[in-house]
N, CA, C and O of each residue as an XYZ file, in Angstrom:
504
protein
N       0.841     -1.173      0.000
C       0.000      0.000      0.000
C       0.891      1.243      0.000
O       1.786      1.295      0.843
N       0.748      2.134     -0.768
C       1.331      3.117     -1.134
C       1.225      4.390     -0.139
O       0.223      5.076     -0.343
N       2.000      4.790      0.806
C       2.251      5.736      1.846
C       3.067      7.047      1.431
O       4.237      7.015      1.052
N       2.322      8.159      1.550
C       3.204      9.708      1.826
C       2.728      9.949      3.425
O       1.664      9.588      3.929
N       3.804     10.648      4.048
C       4.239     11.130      5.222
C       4.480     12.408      4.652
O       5.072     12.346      3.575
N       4.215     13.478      5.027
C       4.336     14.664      4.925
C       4.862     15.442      6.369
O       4.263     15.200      7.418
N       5.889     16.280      6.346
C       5.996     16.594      7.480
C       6.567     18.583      7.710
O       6.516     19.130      6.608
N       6.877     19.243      8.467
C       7.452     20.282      8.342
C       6.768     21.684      8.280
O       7.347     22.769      8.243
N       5.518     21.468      8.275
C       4.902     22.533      8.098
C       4.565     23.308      9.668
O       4.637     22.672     10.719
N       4.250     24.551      9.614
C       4.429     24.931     11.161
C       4.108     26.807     10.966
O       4.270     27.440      9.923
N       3.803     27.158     11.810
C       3.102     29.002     11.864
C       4.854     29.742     11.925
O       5.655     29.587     12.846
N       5.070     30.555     10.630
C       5.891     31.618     10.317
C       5.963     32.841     10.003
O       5.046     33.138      9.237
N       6.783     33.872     10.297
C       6.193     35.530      9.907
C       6.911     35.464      8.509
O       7.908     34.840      8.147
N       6.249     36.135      7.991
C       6.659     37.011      6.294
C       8.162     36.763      6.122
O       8.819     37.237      7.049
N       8.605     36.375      5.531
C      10.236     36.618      5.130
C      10.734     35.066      5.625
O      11.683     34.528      5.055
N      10.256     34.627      6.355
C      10.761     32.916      7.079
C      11.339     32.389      5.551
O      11.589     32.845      4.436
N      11.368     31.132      6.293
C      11.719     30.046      5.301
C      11.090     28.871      5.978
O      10.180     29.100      6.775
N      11.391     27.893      5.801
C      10.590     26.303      6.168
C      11.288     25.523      5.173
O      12.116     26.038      4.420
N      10.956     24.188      5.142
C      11.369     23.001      4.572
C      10.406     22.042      4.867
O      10.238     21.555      5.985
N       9.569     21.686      3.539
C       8.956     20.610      4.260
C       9.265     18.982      3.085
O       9.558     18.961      1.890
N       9.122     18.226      3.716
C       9.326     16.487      3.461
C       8.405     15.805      3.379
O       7.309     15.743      3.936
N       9.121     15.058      2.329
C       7.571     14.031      1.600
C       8.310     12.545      1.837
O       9.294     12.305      1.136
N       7.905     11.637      2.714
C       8.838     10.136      2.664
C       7.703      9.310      2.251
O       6.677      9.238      2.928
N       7.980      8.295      0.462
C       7.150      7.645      0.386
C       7.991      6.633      0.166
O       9.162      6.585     -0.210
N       6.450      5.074      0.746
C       6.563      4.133      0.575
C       5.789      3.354      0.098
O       4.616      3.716      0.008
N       6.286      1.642     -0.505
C       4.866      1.150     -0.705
C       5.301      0.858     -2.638
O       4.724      0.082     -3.400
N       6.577      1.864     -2.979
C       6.165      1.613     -4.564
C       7.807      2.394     -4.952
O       8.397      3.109     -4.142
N       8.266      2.102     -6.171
C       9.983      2.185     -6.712
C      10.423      3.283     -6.987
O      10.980      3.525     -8.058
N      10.163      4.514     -5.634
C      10.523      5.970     -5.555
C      10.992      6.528     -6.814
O      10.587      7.564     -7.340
N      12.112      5.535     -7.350
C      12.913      6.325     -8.479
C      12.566      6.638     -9.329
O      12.910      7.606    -10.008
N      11.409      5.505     -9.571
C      10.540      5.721    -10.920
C       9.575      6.424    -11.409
O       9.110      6.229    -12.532
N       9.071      7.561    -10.385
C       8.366      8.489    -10.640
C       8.524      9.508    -10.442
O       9.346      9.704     -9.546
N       7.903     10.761    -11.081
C       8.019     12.462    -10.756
C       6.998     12.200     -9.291
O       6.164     11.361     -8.951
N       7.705     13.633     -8.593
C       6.708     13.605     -7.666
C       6.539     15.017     -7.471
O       7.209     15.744     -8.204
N       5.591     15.677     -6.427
C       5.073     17.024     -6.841
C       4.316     17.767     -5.700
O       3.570     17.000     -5.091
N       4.304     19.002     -5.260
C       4.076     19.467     -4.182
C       2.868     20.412     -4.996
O       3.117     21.066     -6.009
N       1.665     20.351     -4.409
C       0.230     20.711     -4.445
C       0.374     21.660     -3.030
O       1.262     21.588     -2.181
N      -0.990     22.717     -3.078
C      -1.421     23.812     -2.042
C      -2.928     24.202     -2.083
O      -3.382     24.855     -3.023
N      -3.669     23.793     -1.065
C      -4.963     24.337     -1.014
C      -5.416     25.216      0.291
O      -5.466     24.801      1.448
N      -5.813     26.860     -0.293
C      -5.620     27.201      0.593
C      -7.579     27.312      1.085
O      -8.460     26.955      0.303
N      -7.770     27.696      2.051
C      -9.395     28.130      2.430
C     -10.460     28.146      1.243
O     -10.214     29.123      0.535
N     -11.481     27.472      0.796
C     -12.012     28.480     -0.131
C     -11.814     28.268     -1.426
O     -12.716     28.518     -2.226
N     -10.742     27.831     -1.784
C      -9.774     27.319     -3.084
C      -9.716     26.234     -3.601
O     -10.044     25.200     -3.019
N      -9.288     26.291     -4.782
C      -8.980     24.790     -5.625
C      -7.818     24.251     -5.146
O      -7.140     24.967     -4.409
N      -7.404     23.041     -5.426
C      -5.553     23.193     -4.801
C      -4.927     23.294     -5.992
O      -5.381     22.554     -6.866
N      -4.127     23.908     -6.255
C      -2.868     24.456     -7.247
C      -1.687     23.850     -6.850
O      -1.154     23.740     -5.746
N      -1.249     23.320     -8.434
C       0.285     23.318     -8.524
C       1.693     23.954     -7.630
O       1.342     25.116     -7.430
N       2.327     23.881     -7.344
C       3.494     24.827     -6.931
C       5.118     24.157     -7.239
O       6.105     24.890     -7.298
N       5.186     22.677     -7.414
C       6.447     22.382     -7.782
C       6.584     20.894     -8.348
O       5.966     20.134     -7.603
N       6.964     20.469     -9.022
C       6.736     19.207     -9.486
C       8.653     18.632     -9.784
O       9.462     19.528    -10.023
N       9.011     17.569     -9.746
C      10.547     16.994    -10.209
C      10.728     15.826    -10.805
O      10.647     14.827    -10.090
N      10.956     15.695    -11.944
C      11.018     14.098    -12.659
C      11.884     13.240    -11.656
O      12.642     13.650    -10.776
N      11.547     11.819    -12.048
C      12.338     10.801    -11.188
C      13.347     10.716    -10.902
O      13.692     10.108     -9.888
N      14.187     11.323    -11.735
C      15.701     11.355    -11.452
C      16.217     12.415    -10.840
O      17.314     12.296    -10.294
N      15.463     13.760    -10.815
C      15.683     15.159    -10.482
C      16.163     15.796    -10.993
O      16.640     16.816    -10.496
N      16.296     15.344    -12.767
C      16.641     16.413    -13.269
C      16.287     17.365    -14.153
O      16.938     18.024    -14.964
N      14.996     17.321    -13.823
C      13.928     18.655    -14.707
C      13.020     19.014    -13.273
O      12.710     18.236    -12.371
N      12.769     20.224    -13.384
C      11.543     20.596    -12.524
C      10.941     21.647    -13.069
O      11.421     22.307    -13.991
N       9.556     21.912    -12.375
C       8.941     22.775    -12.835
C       8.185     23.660    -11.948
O       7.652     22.986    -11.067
N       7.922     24.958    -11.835
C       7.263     25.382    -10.852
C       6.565     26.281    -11.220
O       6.554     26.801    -12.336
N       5.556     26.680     -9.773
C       4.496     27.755    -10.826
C       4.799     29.301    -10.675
O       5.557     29.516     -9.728
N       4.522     30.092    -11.157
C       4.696     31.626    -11.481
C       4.794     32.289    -10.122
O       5.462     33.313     -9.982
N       4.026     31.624     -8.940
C       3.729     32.158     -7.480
C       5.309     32.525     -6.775
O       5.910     33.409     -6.164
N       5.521     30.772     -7.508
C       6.739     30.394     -5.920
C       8.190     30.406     -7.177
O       9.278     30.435     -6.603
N       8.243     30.394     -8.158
C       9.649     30.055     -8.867
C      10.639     31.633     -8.365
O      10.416     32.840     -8.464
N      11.671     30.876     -7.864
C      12.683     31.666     -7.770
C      12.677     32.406     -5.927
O      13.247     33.311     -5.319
N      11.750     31.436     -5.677
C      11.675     31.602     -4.289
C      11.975     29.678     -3.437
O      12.830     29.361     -2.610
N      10.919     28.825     -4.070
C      10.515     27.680     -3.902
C      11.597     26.554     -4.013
O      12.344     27.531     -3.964
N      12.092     25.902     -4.074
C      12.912     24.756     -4.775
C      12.808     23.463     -4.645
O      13.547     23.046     -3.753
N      12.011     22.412     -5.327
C      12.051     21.029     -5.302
C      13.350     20.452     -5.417
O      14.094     20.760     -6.347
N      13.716     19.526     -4.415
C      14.439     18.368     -4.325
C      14.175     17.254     -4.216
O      13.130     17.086     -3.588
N      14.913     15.887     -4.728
C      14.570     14.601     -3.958
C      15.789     14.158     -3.267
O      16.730     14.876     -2.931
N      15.664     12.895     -3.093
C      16.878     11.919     -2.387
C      16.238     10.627     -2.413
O      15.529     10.122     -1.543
N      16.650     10.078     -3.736
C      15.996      8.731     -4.370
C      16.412      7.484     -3.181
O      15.665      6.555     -2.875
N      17.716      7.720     -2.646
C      17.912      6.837     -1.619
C      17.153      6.791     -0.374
O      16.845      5.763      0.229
N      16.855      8.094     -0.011
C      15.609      7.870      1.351
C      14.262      7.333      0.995
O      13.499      6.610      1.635
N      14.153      7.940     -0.340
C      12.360      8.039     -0.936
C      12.272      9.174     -0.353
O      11.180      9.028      0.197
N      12.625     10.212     -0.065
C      11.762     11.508      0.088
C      11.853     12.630     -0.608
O      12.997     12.770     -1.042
N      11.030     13.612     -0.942
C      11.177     14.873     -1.893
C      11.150     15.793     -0.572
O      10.913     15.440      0.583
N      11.465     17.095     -1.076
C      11.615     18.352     -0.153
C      11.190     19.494     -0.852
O      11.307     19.599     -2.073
N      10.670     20.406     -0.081
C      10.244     21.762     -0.872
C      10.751     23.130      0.169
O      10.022     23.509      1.085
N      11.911     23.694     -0.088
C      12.840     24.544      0.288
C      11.684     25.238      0.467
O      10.823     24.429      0.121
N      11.095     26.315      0.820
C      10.842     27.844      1.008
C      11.371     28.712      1.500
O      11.620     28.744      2.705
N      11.671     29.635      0.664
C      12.146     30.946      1.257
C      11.594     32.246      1.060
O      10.773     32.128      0.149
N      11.630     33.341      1.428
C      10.921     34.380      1.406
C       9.538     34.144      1.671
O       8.877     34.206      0.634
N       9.076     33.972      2.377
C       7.487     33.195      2.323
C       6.558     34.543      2.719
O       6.620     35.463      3.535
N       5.666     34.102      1.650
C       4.437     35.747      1.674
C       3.330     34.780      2.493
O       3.206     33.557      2.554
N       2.315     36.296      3.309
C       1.145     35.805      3.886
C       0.284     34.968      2.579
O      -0.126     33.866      2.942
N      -0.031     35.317      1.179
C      -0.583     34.051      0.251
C      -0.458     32.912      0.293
O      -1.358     32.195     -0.145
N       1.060     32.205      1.001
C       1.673     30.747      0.910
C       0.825     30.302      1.705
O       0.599     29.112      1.480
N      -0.002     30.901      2.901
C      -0.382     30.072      3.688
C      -1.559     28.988      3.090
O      -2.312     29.371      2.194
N      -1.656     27.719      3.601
C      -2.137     26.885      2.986
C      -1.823     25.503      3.298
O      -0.784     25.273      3.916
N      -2.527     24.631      2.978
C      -2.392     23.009      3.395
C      -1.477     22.310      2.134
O      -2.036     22.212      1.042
N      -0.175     21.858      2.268
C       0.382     21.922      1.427
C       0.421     20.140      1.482
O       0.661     19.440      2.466
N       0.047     19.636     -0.148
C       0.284     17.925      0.066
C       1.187     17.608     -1.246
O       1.079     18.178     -2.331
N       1.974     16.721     -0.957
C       2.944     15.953     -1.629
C       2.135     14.797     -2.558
O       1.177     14.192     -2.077
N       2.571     14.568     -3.821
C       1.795     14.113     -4.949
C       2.957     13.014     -5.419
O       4.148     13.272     -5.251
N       2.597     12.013     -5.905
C       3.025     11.033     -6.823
C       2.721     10.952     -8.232
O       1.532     10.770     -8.494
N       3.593     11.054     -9.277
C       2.925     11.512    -10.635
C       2.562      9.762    -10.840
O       2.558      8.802    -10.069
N       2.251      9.967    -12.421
C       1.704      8.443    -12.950
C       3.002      7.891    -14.180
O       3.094      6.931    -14.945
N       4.004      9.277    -13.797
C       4.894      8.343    -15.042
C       5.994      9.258    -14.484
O       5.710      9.879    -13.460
N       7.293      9.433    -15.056
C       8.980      9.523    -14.938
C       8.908     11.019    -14.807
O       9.024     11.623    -13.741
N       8.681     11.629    -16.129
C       8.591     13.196    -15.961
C       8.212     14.110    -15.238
O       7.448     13.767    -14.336
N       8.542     15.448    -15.323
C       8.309     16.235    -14.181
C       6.608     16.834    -14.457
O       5.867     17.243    -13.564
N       6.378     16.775    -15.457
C       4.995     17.197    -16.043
C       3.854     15.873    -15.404
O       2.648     16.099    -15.505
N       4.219     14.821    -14.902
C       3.019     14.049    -14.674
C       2.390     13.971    -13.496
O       1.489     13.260    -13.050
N       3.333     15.226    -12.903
C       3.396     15.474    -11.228
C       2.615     16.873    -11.670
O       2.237     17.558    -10.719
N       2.451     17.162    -12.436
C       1.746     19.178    -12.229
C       0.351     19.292    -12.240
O      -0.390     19.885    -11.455
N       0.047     18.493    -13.465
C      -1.502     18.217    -13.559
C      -2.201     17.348    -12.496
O      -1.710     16.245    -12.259
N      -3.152     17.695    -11.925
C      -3.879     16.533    -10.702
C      -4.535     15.696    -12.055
O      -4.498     14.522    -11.687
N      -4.725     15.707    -12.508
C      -4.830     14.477    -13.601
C      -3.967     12.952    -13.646
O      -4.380     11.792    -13.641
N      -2.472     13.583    -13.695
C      -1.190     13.241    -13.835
C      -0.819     11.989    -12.249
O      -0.018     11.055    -12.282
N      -1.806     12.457    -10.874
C      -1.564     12.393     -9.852
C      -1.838     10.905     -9.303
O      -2.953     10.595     -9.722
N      -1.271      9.805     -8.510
C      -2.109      9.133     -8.750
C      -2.160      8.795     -7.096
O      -2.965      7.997     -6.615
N      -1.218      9.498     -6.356
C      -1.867      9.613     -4.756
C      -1.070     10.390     -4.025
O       0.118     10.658     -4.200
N      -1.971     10.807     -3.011
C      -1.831     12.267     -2.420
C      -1.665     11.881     -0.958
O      -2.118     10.910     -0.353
N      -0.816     12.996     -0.500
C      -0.721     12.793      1.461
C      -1.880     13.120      1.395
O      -2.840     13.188      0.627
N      -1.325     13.445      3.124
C      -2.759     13.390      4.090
C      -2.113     15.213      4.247
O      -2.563     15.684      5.292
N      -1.373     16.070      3.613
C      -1.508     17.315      4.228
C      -0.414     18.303      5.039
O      -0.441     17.882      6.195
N       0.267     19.106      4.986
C       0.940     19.441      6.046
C       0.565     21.587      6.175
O       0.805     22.514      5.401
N       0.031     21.522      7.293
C      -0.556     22.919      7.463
C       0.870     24.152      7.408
O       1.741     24.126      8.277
N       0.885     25.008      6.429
C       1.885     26.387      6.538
C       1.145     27.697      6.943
O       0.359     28.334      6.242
N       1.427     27.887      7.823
C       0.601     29.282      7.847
C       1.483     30.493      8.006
O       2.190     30.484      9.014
N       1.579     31.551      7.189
C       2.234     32.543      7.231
C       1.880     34.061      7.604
O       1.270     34.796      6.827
N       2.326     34.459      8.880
C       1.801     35.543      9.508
C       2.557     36.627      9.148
O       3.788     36.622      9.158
N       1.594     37.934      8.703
C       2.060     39.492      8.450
C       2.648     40.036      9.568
O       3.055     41.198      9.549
């Protein structure tokens, strides 16, 4: 049975940073993109970072690029999502995604997705 652990999320002021971790199990880490989703109150959940299996394409969305940074570590099974500069908008329930194939694109689309954590709460205070 296929397991995400999500962890790292936690209440920060404007400008913070965070790190949060995705450890999955259950299925051959290497072989898939995997991908960090955000739903905040009210909202659809949106894209924010996606990384092919090997880590070496990523993609991110217009919000967070050049702030954000996807990593993995094929040997633990876990992905990571750096934040830095973090605006009161980031706040949000942020879940870690498993794509359905290698590329970094099969992780962006919830189409693409084929299972989701359980969640990790960011909340970012002005």
């Amino acid at each position: 049975q296929v397991r995400l652990v999500e962890s790292g999320g936690r209440l920060v002021q404007a400008g913070g940073s965070l790190r949060l971790s995705c450890e999955v199990s259950g299925r051959t880490f290497s072989l898939y993109a995997m991908g960090w989703h955000r739903q905040a109150p009210g909202t659809e959940r949106e894209f924010v970072a996606a990384i092919s299996s090997s880590g070496a394409n990523t993609q991110y969305a217009d919000s967070v690029k050049d702030r954000f940074t996807i990593s993995r570590d094929n040997a633990k099974k876990t992905v990571y999502l750096q934040m830095n500069s973090l605006k009161p908008e980031d706040t949000a329930v942020y879940y870690c995604a498993v794509g359905d194939g290698a590329m970094s694109r099969r992780a962006v689309d919830a189409q693409g997705v084929e299972y989701w954590g359980q969640g990790t709460q960011v909340t970012v205070s002005s």
